[in-house]
N, C-alpha and C positions, 0 to 999 in steps of 0.2 A: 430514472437511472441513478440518482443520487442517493435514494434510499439503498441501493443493492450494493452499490459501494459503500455505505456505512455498516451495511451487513458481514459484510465479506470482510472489512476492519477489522471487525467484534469478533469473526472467526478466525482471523489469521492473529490475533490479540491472545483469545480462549486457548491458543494450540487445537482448533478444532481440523486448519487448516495448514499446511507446512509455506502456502507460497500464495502470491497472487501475480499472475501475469496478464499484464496491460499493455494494448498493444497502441503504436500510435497515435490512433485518433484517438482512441480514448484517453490518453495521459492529459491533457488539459482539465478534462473534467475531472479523473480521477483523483488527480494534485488539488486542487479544488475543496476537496472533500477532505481528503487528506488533511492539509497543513491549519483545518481547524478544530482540528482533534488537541487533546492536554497532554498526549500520549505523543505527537506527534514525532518525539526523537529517539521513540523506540521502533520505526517502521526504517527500515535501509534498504534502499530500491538500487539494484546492479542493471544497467544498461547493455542492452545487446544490441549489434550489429543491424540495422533497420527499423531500430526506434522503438522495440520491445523493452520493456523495465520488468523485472520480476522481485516484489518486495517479501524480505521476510521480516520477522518479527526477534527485538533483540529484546534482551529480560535488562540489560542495561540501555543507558540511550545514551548514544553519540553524542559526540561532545560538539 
């Protein structure tokens, strides 16, 4: 599973993809994967109501 979230990274990074939504259970892992990226403070993940996060990709990174 680790491999398809660094895929899905590489496509929401390319503009291949506008969004990626994670749902609960999966947010451990996909944090995981995530925060060892170089790139890491260009992904900002908006939190919804039951534990969904849906990250998009910022061409600046958060400060």
């Amino acid at each position: 599973m680790q491999e398809s979230y660094e895929e899905k990274l590489n496509m929401l990074q390319n503009g291949d993809i506008q969004n990626i939504v994670v749902e609960k259970n999966e947010f451990i892992a996909f944090r995981e994967v995530l925060v060892h990226r170089e790139d890491f403070k260009h992904f900002s993940g908006n939190a919804e109501q039951g534990g969904r996060v849906i990250y998009t990709y910022l061409n600046t990174p958060r400060s």
